[in-house]
N, C-alpha and C positions, 0 to 999 in steps of 0.2 A: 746785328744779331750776335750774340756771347756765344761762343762755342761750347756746347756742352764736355766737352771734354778739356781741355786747355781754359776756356770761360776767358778767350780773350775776344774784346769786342770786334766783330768783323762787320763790313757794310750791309743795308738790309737785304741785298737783294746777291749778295755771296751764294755759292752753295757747295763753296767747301773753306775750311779753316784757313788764314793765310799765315798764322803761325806754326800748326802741329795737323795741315793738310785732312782735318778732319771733315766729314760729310755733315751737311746742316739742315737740321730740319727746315721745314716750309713755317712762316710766318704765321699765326693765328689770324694775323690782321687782312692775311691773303684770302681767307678761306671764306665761303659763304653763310650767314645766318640761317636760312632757309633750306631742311631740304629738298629735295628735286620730287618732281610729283611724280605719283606712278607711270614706269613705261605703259606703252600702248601693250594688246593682247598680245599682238603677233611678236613679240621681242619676248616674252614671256612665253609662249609657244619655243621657242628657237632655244630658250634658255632650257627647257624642258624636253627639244627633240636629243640634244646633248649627254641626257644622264641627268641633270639638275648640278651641271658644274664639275665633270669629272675631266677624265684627262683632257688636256690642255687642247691637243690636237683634235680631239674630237668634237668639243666647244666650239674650236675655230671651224670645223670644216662646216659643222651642222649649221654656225650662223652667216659661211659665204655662200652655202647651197641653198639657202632661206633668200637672200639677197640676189645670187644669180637667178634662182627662179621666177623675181620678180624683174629680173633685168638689171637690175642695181650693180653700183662696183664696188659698193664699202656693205660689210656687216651690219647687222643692225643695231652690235653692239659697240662699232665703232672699229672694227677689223679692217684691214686692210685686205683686197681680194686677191691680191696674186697668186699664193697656193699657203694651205695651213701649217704650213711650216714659215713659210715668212710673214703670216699675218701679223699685226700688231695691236694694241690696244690703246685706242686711241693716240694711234701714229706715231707712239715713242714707244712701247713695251710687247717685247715677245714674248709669251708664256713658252715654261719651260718645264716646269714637271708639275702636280698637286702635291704638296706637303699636307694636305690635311683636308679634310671635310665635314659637318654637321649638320645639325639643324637648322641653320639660318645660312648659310654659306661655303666657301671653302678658298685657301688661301694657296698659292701657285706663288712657286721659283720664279722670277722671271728678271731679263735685260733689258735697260733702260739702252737702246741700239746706239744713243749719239754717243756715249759715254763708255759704253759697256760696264757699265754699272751694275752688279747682281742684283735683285730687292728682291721683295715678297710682296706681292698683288693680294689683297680681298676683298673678295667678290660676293654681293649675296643671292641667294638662291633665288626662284621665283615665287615661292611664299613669303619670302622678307621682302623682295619688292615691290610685292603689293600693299604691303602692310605699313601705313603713315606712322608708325609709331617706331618701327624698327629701320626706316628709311632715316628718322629721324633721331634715335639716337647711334645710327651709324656716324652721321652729319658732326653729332656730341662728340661720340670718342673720338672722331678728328681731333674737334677743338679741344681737346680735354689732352690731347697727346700733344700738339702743337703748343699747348701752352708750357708743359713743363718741357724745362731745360737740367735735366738730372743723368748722370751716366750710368744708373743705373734704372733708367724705363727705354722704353723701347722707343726708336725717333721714326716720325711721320717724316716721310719725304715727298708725299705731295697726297692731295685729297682732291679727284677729278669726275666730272659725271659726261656720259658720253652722250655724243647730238640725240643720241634716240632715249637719253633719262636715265643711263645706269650707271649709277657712282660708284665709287671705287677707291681703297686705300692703297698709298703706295708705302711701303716700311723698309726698314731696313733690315738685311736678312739677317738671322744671326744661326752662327753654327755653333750647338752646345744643345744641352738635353736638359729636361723637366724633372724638375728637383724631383717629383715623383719615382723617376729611374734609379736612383739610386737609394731611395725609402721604400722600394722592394726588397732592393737585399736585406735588409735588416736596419733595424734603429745606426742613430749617428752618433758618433760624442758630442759630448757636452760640448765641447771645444769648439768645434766642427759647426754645429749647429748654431753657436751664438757667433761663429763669422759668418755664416749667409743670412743669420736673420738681421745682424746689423747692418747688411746694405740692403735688406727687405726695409728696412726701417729708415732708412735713409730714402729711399723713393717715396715710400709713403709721407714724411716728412717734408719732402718739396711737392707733391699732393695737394696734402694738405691746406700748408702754406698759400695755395694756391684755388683754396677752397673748394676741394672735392675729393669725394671718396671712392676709394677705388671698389670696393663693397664685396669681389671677388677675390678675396687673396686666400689662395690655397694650392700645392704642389706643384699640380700642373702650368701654373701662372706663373710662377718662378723658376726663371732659367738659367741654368748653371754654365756659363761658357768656359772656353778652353783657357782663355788667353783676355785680361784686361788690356782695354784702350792703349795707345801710346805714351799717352799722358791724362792719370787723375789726379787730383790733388784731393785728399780727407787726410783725417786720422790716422796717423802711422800707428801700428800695433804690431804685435811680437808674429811671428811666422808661425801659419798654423797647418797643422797636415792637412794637408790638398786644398789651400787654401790659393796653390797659381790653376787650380783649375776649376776654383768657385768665384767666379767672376758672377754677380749678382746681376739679371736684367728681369723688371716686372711686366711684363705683356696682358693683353686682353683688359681695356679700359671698356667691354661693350655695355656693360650694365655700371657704370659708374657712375656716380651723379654729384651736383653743385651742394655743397650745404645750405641748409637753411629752414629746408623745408618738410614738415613732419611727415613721415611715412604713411604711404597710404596701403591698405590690405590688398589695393591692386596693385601694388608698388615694391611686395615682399619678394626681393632677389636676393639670390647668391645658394650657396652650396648649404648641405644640410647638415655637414660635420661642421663646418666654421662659419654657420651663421649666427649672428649676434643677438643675443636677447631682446632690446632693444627692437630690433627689426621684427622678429616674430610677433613681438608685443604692440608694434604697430605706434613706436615711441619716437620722438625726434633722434635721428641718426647723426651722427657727426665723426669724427676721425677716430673717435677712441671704440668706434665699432670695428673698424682695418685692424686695431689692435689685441681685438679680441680674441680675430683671425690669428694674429700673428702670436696670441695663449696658444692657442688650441694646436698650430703648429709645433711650436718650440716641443708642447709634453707629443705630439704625434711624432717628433724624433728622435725626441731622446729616450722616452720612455715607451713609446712602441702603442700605447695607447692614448684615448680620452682620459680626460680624470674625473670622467664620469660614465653612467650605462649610458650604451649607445647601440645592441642589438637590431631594433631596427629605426625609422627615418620616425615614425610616431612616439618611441621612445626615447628616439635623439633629444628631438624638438622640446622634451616636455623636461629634459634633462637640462637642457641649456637654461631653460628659465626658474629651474626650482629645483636644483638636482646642490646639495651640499658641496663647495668644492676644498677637496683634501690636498695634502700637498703628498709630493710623490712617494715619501718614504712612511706614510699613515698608509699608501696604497700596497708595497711593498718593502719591507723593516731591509731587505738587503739592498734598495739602493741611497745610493750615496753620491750627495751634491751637495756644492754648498750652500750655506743655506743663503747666501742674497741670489742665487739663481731660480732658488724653492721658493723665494717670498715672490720674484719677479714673475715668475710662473703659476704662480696664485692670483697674483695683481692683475694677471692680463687677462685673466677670464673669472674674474667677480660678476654678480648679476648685473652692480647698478655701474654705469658709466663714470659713474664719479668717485667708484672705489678703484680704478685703472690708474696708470701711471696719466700725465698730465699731455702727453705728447708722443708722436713718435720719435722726436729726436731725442727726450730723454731717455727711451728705451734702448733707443743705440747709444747713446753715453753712456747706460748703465752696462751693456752690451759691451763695449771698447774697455771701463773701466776693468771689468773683471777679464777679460783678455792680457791685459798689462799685467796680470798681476803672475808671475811664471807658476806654473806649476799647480793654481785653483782650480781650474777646469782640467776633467780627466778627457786622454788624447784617445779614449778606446771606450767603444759602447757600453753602455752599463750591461752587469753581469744581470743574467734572467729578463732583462728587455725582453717584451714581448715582440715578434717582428709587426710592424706596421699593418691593419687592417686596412685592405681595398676590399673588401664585398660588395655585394647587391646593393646595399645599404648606401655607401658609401658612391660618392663621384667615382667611376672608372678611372686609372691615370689614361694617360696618350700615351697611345702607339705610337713607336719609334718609326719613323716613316724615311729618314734616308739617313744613313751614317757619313761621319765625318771623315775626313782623308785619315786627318791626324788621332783620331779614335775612331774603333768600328762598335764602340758600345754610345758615338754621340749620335743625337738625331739633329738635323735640321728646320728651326722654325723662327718664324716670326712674330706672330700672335695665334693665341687660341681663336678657332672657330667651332670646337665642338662644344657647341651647348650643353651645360651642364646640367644636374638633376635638380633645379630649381625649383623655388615655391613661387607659383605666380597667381593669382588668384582671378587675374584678369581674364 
């Protein structure tokens, strides 16, 4: 298996680098086709006497007093019974704090106990357990993460379903905060914001590559870490401010899907600011729909807005597919970019798919090109930038849910599980 990090080939069944001591994902080839049928009531029940997946300790206690009371010595969800502080999950993993919760789930801190390994556990609720459809693309973004080998997505470190039917991702944790946290405080530079979108675009490009899209790419999915890997090897380009503490990772593969296949109106996901014409239109989808996401970001950073009306989710929608797109300084005469950044930021959010750039990797060359170049891109947000719109309207970002030693403004996560404001028509 290639290490994503170093990409020196180790043996398949390794599980850490034997060059540059890195952690390795689980095989794709490991994982199951099928996924697991729905647990029985009573496990579903127990998921429910808990809170529906809150704290850690409480989950465990409610599912060994579900199990003691019927005389049992394991959980039903695969706990170990000695007391909920030492239970485990599926006899390797203590849960350890919740990082997060939503609609379909919630993701936990947790010790891999041989190793003492930190990761991040997710778990889904007992409305997604029941539900064949979201069992089943839990099953997907396993495989869908196990296949890519990018250092900048997030790595599967095992994907498990327990004796009584509750599957479970295991990930690796990362500590660093949701590009959203810092698109509070106000817009980014230009600078700034073409280094995190060119390792947005580097993920999405071995994605791709690997035929599938990731279809939710917006703030909250893109994670800023403290500190890059040991060892990556890309593109050297010139040093950019705060550029050692924008370490690019893309999480939350739950609504992703394989190309090929045309979109169906029960099929219409993702966010309502960054969802793709194409998709509302109900069009065959493909990669250069990730990139329209990644228009719609670049002007929500630097320019603080849409480059169209977007009031509420009815006028967003109608905006995306018919709404003129201007370039930034037809929207405001005092800002000032150059202009291959204005045509790229035009190019990425055109109606039809085939007025986009050709790739995401072009988009990061074009990204890295004007980086190189000193002194093109400005190091300081545009003057009268509007600050960044999170409303009703708009996807909520995440709560910061634990800070980091080495910053008390980082949050700890691993993948998104709060469901977003979605169009699903199903």
């Amino acid at each position: 298996m290639d290490c994503a990090t170093c990409y020196y080939p180790n043996e398949a069944e390794a599980r850490f680098c034997v060059r540059c001591a890195a952690a390795l994902g689980v095989a794709v080839s490991s994982l199951p086709t099928e996924a697991p049928a729905a647990p029985s009531p009573a496990v579903a029940d127990l998921i429910a006497g808990s809170g529906d997946l809150g704290a850690p300790h409480a989950l465990a206690q409610a599912l060994q007093g579900g199990a003691a009371s019927r005389g049992g010595g394991r959980g039903e969800l695969g706990f170990g019974a000695a007391s909920a502080q030492a239970a485990l999950l599926g006899g390797r993993y203590r849960l350890l704090t919740c990082l997060g919760s939503g609609g379909f789930g919630a993701v936990y801190e947790a010790e891999e106990v041989s190793l003492g390994l930190r990761v991040a556990i997710k778990l889904l609720n007992r409305t997604a357990l029941q539900d064949a459809r979201m069992r089943q693309r839990f099953l997907q973004e396993a495989r869908m993460i196990a296949e890519l080998r990018s250092p900048h997505v997030v790595m599967l470190h095992d994907y498990a379903v327990t004796e009584h039917g509750v599957p479970y991702l295991v990930m690796e944790l990362l500590a660093g905060k949701p590009l959203s946290h810092d698109m509070l405080s106000g817009p980014l530079s230009a600078r700034r914001a073409a280094h995190i979108m060119a390792q947005v675009c580097g993920a999405l490009g071995d994605a791709h590559a690997c035929g599938m899209v990731h279809r939710d790419i917006k703030p909250d999915n893109i994670l800023l870490l403290a500190h890059a890997p040991p060892v990556v090897h890309g593109p050297t380009i010139p040093a950019t401010p705060g550029a050692d503490r924008d370490f690019v990772k893309v999480v939350d593969f739950g609504v992703a899907r394989w190309c090929g296949v045309s979109t169906r109106a029960s099929d219409i996901l993702g966010t309502p600011a960054y969802i793709s014409p194409e998709t509302l239109a109900d069009e065959p989808v493909d990669g250069r729909s990730d990139l329209y996401a990644v228009g719609m970001l670049l002007w929500q950073m630097i320019v603080g807005e849409l480059p169209f009306p977007g009031k509420n989710q009815a006028l967003m929608m109608k905006s995306h597919l018919d709404a003129p797109r201007l370039r930034p300084r037809e929207i405001n005469p005092r800002y000032r970019l150059p202009d291959e950044l204005e045509d790229l930021m035009v190019q990425l959010v055109a109606r039809a798919p085939s007025d986009r750039p050709s790739s995401a990797y072009a988009v990061r060359a074009l990204l890295h090109e004007l980086l190189a170049r000193p002194g093109l891109l400005p190091d300081r947000p545009l003057r009268g930038a509007a600050r960044p719109d999170f409303g009703p309207h708009w996807d909520a970002p995440a709560t910061a849910t634990k800070p980091h030693p080495a910053d008390p403004h980082a949050v700890t996560q691993a993948i998104t599980v709060k469901m977003p404001t979605r169009i699903d028509a199903s």
